[in-house]
SELUM-150160 format. One record per residue (C-alpha): x, y, z; residue in one letter. Coordinates in steps of 0.1 Angstrom, whole numbers, padded with zeros to 4 digits, always signed. Each point is the difference from the previous one (the first is absolute). Example, Ala and Ser with C-alpha at 12.3 -4.5 7.8 and 13.67 -1.06 7.14 Angstrom:
2
+0123-0045+0078A +0014+0034-0007S 
! end
This chain:
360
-0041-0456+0033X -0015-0034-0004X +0015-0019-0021X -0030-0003-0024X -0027+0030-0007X -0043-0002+0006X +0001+0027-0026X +0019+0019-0026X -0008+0028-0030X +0015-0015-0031X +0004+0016-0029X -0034+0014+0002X -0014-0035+0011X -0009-0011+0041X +0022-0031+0004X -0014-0019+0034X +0011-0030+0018X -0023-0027-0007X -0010-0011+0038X -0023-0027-0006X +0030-0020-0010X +0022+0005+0028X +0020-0018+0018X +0004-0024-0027X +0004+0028-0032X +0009+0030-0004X -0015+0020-0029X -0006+0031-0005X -0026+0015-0028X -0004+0026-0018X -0030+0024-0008X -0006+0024-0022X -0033+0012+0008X -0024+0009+0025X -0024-0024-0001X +0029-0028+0008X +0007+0020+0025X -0029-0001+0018X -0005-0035-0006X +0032-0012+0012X -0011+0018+0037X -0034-0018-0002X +0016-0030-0004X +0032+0005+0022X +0028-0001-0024X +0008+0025+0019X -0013+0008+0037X +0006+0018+0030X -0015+0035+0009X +0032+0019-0008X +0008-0024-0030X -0033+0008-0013X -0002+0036+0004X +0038+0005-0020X -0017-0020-0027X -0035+0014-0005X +0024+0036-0003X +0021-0021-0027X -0036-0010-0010X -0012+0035-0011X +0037+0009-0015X -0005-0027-0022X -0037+0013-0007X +0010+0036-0009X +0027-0016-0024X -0019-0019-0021X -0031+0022+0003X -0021+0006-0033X -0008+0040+0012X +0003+0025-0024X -0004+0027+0029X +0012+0007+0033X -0037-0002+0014X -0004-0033-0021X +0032-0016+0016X -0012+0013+0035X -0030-0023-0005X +0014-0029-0012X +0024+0006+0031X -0031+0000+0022X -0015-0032-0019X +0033-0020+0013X +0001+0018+0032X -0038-0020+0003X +0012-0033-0012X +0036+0002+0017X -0022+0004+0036X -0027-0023-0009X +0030-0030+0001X +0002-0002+0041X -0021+0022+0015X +0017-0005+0036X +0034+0014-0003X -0005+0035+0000X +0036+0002-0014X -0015-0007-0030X -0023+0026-0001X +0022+0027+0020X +0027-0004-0029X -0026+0000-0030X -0016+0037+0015X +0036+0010+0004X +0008+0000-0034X -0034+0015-0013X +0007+0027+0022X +0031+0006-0015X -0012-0003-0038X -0029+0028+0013X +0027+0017+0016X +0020+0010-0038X -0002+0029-0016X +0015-0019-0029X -0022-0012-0030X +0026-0019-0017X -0008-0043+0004X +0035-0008-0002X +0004+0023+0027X -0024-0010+0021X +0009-0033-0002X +0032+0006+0012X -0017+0023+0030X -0018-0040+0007X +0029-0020-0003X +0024+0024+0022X -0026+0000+0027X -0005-0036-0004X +0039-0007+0008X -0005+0024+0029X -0026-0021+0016X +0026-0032-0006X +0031+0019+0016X -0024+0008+0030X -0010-0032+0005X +0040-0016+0004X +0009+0034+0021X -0034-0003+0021X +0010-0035+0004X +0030+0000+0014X -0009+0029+0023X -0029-0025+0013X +0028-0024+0011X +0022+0027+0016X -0028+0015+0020X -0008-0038+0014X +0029-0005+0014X -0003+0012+0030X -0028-0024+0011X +0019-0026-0009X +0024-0022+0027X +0035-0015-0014X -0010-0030+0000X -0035-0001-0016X -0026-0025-0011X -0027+0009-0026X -0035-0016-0013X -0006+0019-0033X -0032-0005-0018X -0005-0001-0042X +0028+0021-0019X +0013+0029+0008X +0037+0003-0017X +0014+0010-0032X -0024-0020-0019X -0031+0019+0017X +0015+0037-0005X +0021+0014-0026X +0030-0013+0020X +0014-0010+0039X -0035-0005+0013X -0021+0014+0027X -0007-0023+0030X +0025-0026-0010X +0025+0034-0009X -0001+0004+0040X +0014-0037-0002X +0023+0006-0027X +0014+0030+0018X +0000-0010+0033X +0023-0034-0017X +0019+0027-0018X +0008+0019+0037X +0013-0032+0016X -0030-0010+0020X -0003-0035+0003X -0029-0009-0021X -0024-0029-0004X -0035-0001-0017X -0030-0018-0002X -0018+0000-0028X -0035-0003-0006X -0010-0018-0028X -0026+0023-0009X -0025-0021-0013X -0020-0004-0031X +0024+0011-0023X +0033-0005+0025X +0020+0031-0002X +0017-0006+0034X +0012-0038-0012X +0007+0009-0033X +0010+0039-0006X +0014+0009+0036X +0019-0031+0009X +0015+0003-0036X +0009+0035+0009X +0013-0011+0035X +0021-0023-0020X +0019+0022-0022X +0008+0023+0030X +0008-0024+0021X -0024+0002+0028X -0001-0026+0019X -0041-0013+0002X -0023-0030+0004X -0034+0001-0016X -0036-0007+0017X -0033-0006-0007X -0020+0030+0009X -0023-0017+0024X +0032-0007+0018X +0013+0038+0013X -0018+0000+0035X +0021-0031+0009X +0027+0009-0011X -0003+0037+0023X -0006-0027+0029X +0026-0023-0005X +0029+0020-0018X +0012+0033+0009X -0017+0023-0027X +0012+0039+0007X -0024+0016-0024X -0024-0008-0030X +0003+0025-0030X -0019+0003-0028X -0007+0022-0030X -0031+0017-0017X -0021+0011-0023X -0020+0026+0013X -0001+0017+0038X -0031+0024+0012X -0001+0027+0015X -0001-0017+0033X +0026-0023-0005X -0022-0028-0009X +0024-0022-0027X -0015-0025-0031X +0031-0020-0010X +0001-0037-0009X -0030-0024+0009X +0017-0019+0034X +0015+0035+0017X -0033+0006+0020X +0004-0037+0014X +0037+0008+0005X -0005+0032+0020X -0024-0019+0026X +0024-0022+0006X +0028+0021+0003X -0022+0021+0022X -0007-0031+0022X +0041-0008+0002X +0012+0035+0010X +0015+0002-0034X +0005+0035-0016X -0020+0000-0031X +0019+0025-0024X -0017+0014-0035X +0027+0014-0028X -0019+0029-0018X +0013+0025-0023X -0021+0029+0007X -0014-0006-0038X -0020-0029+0015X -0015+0017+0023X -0036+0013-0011X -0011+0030+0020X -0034+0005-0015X -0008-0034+0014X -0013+0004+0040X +0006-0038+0006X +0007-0031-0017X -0035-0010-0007X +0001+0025-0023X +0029-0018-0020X -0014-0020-0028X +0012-0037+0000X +0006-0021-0031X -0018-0027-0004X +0021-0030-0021X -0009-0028-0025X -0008-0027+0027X +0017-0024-0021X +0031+0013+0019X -0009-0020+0030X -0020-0031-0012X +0026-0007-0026X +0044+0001+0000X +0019+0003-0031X -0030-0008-0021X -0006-0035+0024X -0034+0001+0019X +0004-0008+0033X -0034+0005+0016X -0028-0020-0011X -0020+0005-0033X -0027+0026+0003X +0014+0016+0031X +0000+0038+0003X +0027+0019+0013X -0002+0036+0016X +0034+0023-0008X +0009+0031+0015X +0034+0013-0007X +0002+0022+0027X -0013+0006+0034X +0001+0029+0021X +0020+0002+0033X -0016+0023+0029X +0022+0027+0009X -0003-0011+0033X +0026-0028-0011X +0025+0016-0016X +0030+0013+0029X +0013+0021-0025X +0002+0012-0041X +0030+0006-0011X +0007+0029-0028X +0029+0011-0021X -0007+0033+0022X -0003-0017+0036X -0018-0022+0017X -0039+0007+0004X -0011-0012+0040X -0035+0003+0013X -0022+0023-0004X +0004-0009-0039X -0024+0028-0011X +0027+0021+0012X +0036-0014-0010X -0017-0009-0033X -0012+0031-0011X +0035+0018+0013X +0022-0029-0017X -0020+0007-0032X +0009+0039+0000X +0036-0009+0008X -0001-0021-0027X -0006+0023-0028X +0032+0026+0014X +0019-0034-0003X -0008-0009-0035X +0005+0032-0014X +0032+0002+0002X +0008-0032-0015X -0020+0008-0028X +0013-0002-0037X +0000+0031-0018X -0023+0005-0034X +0015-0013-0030X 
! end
């Protein structure tokens, strides 16, 4: 484990790492309801698909506790008015909405029509979806290793470690664990501009697991494949299609050309809950669309000139066609992807189940 925590349940409150502060303070919160909830996602207090989707599920166990309902149907729609505001925070990550359906399936699910005891049907299921995210995780990273030579040299792109899931981390877990295995490991990190979460999240991360990594401006990955020796490029994500088409963090789309252009496997770390099978291909996937004052502005300074507009997209979508491989907590998913998806999704739900936390 990490030696701090994205997110905890409380004493019947979400406590989450404050990540607008880091690297310079750590500070966790604490929330009681669900409309903090879904404004700390909207406004990244918390972030990261996997991150999110544990905390929307803390979300609605937080809603059903302090729910006004005097009825089982009552409490099931106030349950469905926070499932509504817990997605409408990021609509990207499908995380967020995969874990938020979960747990209303699992309220419609009870025969009970006790609220104390549904409740406790929310919160159990909400600390399954957490223990499957670290187990998932860390399978991720065991399943990558393979690919991976001894001596190995990353570009990794935004944040995908312990602060972006519930812990270890997706695409920088296959860095973690390949450190953990002996490989020789160095990183670069994309800064992952506007808001920085490669300079300031992953190389903090990097840093307390001693990593060895230099960071660079986005703009500056192509060179770097031409000039250093790069042996593969992996990122996370937020949402896959059907066909393998992957929306992660604005800059990956730019970063997959050029890997594509260097010979440099591009690998995507996807726990089968990110990948959206009702979507044929990623322009399907809705993208975010953020305050521009992200760009024209940092911490609060303006930077570009007065009156100037600014367009933000927080994700972009990587063709299919660019990704060497997606790796699963069930396998690794190759070309054709509306195949290996589709079979790593069923496998998935075998492996889940019997990792799964019995009824209180």
């Amino acid at each position: 484990m990490a030696p701090y925590r994205t997110l905890e349940w409380r004493d019947n409150t979400l406590v989450l790492l404050d990540q607008r502060l880091l690297p310079h303070t750590v500070h966790y919160v604490t929330l009681s309801r669900v409309e903090e909830v879904a404004e700390a996602i909207r406004n990244m207090t918390v972030r990261g698909a996997p991150a999110i989707g544990a905390t929307a599920a803390y979300g609605m166990a937080l809603a059903a506790l302090h729910s006004p309902s005097k009825t089982p149907e009552e409490l099931r729609t106030h349950l469905e008015k926070a499932a509504t505001l817990l997605k409408a925070s990021r609509p990207t990550a499908v995380n967020l909405a995969w874990a938020v359906d979960r747990i209303l399936s699992r309220v419609n699910a009870l025969s009970t029509s006790n609220p104390a005891q549904i409740f406790e049907a929310v919160l159990n299921e909400a600390h399954t979806i957490a223990d499957e995210d670290i187990r998932t995780n860390r399978q991720i990273g065991l399943n990558a290793l393979p690919l991976l030579p001894p001596k190995v040299t990353f570009i990794h792109h935004c944040n995908t470690g312990a602060l972006a899931t519930v812990d270890y981390g997706t695409a920088l877990g296959i860095i973690r664990t390949a450190h953990e295995h002996g490989h020789e490991v160095f990183v670069y990190v994309d800064e992952t501009r506007p808001r920085l979460q490669g300079a300031r999240l992953t190389a903090w991360e990097l840093q307390q697991l001693g990593i060895p990594f230099q960071i660079i401006v986005d703009g500056a990955s192509g060179f770097v494949m031409r000039t250093r020796k790069v042996d593969a490029v992996v990122v996370g994500c937020d949402r896959v299609a059907a066909n393998g088409d992957t929306a992660n963090k604005i800059g990956t789309y730019n970063l997959a050309l050029a890997a594509r252009a260097h010979g440099v496997p591009l690998y995507v770390a996807a726990p089968t809950s990110t990948i959206d099978l009702s979507l044929p291909n990623g322009d399907a996937i809705p993208i975010e669309e953020r305050s521009e004052e992200e760009i024209i502005a940092v911490d609060g300074h303006q930077i570009a000139p007065l009156g100037a507009t600014a367009y933000n997209p927080a994700f972009d979508v990587t063709p299919a066609q660019y990704i060497t491989a997606i790796i699963t907590e069930v396998g690794i998913a190759y070309p054709p992807y509306e195949q290996s998806l589709r079979q790593q999704v069923e496998q998935a739900k075998t492996w889940r189940e019997q990792f799964r936390r019995p009824d209180p």
